[in-house]
C-alpha positions in Angstrom: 0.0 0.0 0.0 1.7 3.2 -1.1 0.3 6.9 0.9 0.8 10.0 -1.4 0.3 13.6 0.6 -1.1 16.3 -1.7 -2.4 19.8 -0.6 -6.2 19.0 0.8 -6.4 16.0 -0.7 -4.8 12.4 0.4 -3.9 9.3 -2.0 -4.0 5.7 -0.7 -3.4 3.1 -3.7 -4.7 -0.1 -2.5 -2.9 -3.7 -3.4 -5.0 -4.5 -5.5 -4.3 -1.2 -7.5 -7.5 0.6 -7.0 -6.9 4.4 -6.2 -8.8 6.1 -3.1 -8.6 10.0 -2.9 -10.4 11.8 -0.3 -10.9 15.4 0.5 -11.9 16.1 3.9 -14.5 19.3 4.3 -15.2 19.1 8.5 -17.9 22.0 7.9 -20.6 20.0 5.6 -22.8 17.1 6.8 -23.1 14.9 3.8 -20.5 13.2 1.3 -20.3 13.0 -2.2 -18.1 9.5 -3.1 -18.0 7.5 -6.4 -15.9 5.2 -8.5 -14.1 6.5 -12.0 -13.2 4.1 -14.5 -10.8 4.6 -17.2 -13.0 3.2 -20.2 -15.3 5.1 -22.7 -16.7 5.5 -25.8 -12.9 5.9 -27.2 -12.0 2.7 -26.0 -14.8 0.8 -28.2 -14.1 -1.2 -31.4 -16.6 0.5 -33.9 -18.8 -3.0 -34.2 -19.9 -2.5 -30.7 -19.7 1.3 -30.4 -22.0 2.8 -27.3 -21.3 -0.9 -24.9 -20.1 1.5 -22.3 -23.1 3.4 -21.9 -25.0 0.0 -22.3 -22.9 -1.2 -19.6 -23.6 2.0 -17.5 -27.6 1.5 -17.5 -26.9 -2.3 -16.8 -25.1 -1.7 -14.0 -28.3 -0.6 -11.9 -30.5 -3.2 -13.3 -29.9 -6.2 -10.4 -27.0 -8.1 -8.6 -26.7 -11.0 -6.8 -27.7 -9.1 -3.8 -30.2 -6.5 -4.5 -33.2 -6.2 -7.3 -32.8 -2.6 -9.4 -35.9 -2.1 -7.5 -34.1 -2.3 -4.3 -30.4 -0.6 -5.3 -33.0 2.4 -6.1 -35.2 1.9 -2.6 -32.3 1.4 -0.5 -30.3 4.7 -1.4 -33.3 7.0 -1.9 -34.7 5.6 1.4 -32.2 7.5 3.4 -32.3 10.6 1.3 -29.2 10.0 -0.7 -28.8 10.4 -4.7 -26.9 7.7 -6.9 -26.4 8.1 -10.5 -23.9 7.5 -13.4 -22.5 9.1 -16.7 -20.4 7.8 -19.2 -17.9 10.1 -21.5 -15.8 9.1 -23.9 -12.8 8.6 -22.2 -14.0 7.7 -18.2 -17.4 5.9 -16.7 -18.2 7.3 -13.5 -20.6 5.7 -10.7 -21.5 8.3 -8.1 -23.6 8.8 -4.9 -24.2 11.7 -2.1 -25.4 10.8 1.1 -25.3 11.7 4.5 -21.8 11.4 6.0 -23.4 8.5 8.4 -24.8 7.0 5.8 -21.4 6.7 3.6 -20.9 2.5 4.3 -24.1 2.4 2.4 -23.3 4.1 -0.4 -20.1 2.3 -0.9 -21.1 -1.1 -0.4 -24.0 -0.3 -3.5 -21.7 1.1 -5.4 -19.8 -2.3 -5.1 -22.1 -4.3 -5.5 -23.1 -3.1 -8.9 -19.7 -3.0 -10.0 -18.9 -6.9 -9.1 -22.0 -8.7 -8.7 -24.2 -7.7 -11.6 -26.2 -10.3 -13.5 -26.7 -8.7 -16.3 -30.5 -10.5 -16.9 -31.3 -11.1 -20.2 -35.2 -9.4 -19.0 -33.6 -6.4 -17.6 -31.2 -6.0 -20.6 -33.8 -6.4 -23.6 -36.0 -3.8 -21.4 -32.6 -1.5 -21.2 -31.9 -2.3 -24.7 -35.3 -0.1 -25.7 -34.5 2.5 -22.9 -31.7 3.6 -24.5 -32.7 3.2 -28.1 -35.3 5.9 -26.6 -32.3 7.9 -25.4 -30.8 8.0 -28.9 -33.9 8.8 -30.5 -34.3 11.7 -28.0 -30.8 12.7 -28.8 -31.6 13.0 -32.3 -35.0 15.1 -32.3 -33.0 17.7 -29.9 -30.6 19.4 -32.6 -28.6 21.3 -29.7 -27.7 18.0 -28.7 -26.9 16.0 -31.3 -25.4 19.0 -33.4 -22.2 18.0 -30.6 -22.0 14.3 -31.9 -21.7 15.6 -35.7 -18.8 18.4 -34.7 -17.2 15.6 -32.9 -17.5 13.4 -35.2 -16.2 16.2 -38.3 -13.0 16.7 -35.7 -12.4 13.2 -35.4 -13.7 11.3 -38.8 -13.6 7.6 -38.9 -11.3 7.1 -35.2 -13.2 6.5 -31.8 -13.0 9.8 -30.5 -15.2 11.2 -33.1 -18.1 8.5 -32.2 -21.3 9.2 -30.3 -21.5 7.7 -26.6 -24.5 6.6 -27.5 -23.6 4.7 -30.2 -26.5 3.2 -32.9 -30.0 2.3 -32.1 -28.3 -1.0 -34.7 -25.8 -1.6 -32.8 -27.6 -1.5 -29.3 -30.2 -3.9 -30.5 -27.4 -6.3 -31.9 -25.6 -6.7 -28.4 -26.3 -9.3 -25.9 -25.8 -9.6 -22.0 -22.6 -11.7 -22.4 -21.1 -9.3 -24.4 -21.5 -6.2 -22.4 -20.4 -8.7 -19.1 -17.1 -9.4 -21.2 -16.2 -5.9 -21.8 -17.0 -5.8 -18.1 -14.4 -7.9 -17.1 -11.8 -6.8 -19.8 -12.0 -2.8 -18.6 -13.3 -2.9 -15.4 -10.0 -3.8 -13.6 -9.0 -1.9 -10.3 -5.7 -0.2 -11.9 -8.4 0.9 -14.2 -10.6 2.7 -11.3 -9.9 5.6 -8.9 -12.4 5.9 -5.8 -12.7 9.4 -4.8 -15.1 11.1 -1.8 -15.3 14.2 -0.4 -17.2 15.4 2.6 -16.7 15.0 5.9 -14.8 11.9 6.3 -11.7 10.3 7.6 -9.3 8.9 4.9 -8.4 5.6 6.3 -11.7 4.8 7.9 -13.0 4.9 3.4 -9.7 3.4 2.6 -10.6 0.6 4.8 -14.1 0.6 3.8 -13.4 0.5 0.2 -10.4 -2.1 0.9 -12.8 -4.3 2.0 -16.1 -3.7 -0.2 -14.0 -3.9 -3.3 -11.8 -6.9 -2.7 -12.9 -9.0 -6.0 -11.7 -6.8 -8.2 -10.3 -7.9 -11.2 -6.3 -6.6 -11.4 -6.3 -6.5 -14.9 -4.1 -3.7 -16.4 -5.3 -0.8 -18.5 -5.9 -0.7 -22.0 -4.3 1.8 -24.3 -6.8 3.3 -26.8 -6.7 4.3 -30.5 -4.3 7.6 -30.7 -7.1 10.7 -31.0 -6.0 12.5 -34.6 -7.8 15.9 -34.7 -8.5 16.1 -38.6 -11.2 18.4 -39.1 -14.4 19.1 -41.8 -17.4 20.6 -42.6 -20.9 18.8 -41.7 -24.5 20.3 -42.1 -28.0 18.7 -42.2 -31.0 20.7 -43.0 -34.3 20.0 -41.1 -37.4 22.3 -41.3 -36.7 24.0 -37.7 -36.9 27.7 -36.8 -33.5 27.7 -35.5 -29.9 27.1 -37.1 -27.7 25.4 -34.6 -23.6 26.2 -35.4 -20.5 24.8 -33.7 -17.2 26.5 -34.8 -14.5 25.1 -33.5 -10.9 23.9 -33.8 -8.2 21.6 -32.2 -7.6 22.3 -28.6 -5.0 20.8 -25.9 -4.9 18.1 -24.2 -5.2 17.8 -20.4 -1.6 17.4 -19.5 -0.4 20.5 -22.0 1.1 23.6 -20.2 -1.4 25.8 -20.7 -4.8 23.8 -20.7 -5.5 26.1 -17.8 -5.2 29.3 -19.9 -7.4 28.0 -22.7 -10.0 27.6 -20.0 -9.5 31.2 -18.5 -10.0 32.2 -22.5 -13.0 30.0 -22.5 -14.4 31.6 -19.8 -13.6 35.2 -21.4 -14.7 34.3 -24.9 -18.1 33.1 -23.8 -18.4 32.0 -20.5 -20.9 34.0 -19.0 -23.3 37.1 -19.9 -20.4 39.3 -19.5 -18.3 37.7 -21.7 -17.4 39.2 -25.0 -19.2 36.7 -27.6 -22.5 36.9 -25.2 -21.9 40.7 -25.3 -21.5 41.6 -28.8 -23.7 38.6 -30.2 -26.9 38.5 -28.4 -26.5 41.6 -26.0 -25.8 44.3 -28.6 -26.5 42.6 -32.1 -29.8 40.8 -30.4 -28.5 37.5 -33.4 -28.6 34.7 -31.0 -30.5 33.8 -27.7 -27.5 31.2 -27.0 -24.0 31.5 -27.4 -21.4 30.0 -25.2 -17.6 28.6 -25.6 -16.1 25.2 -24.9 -13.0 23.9 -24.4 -13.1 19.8 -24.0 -9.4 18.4 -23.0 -8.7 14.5 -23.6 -5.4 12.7 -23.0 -4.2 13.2 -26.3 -5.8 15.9 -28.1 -8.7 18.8 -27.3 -11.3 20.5 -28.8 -11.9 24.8 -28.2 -15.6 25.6 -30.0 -18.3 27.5 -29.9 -21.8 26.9 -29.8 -24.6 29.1 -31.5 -28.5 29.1 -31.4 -29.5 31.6 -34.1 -32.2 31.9 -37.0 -31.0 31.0 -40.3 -30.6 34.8 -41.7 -27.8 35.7 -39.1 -25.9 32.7 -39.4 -23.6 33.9 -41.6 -22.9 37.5 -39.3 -22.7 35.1 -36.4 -19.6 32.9 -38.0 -18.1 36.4 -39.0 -18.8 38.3 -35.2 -17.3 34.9 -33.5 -14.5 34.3 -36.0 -13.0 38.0 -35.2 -13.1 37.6 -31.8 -11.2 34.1 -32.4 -8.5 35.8 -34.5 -7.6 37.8 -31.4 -7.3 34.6 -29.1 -3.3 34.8 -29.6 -3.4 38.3 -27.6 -6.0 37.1 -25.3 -4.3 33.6 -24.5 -0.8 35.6 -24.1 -2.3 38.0 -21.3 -4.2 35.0 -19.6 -0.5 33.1 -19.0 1.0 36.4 -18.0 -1.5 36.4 -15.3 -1.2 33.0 -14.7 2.7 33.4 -13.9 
């Protein structure tokens, strides 16, 4: 067992491999805890794109121990929330509870995580949940206009598919697929456990010790190299609003200055005071939405901007945000200045 000491935070890596980081905050009466797992939607082999998400809803659907019925019951019953979210790079199982309450929310969490059965009733019921999701995601164009952009900055690689995946390709798995994937990426050197509330670190390093002790130990695998490429995508549907992303390639998480590009974020269209939300909607009235993003990975980034608009000022839009963009240089330069 190796102890790291960071600022408020403390690092216990387990034998097993699993990571615990706590952050103790004395002053609250509640904890927020969950379990991060390094597998998404990047990590998928295209015939089988969107099994982590799959896996995600499957996860809450029954164990050994508990019904999905009860894993719901049991939580709620003592007002705490549990819920889950998969990206394209991490799966994430969280829960927030009362801080006397925490045991609880562990030993749930671990019990979806190792003793699922994966019933073939609860997955062909899942199965049309989620084909619902995706056809949700498709009729909202602010939503799925994100999957296209990602998709033009990726083309053809992982990174540039949808979480989601297909409503083909959902219908076409089965339970002992998604339990194999399971047991290839679900490893505990693939998992970090983090809480923060009021807590004591080795009273949840003990906790999770024991509530996560059958594990697999199986060793991370390295995805598909992210190659930001770039393109042009449209699709016309008969809706009163136009709905643009302009974007480019952004840094990755580990670069120098992916803390700058956020502080530029923030001043490029952050907020109502920032410039695009100024000059766009405030003084030009063009859009009722318009916000910037910057999305870090590993390997490779994404800095965009998102526009709701009519289809007339679409074109003034791309021109007011582009001239803003072409003074990012200036903007980034005085954000590191301030940063060092």
């Amino acid at each position: 067992m190796t102890i790291h000491q960071a600022t408020a935070a403390r690092v216990t890596t387990l034998a097993n491999g699993l990571r615990v980081v706590t952050d103790s905050i004395p002053h609250v009466e509640t904890v927020t805890c969950g379990l991060w797992v390094d597998v998404g939607a990047r990590h998928e082999p295209a015939h089988i794109n969107g099994i982590s998400h799959v896996l995600e809803h499957m996860a809450f659907k029954g164990t050994t121990r508990r019904s999905a019925l009860q894993i719901a019951e049991e939580i709620e019953a003592v007002g705490g929330y549990l819920n889950a979210y998969t990206s394209r790079e991490v799966t994430a199982y969280h829960s927030r509870i009362l801080k006397d309450n925490v045991p609880l929310a562990v030993d749930i969490l671990a019990d979806i995580l190792q003793n699922s059965t994966f019933d073939a009733n609860e997955f062909a019921r899942e199965q049309s949940v989620i084909i619902q999701e995706i056809g949700q995601t498709f009729d909202t164009p602010d939503d799925i206009v994100f999957d296209y952009f990602q998709d033009a900055c990726y083309p053809d690689q992982p990174m540039g598919r949808a979480i989601l995946g297909t409503a083909e390709i959902v219908r076409s798995l089965s339970p002992d697929q998604v339990k194999t994937y399971m047991q290839d990426h679900y490893g505990a050197h693939q998992m970090v456990f983090a809480a923060a509330g009021q807590l004591d670190h080795q009273e949840i390093v003990d906790l999770v010790a024991e509530k996560f002790a059958h594990l697999a130990v199986n060793r991370p695998k390295e995805a598909t190299t992210a190659t930001y490429k770039g393109g042009i995508f449209h699709q016309t549907r008969e809706l009163e609003q136009t709905h643009l992303v302009l974007g480019y390639e952004g840094l990755p998480f580990g670069h120098s200055d992916h803390y700058a590009v956020s502080i530029l974020s923030t001043i490029l269209g952050g907020g109502m005071s920032s410039r695009l939300f100024q000059e766009v909607r405030e003084k030009r009235g063009l859009v009722y939405s318009i916000y910037t993003f910057a999305s870090s990975y590993k390997d490779s980034g994404i800095f965009g901007i998102y526009a709701g608009t009519g289809p007339k000022p679409v074109l003034c839009v791309d021109t007011v945000s582009y001239t803003h963009l072409r003074a990012h240089e200036t903007v980034l330069d005085l954000v590191c200045r301030l940063l060092l």
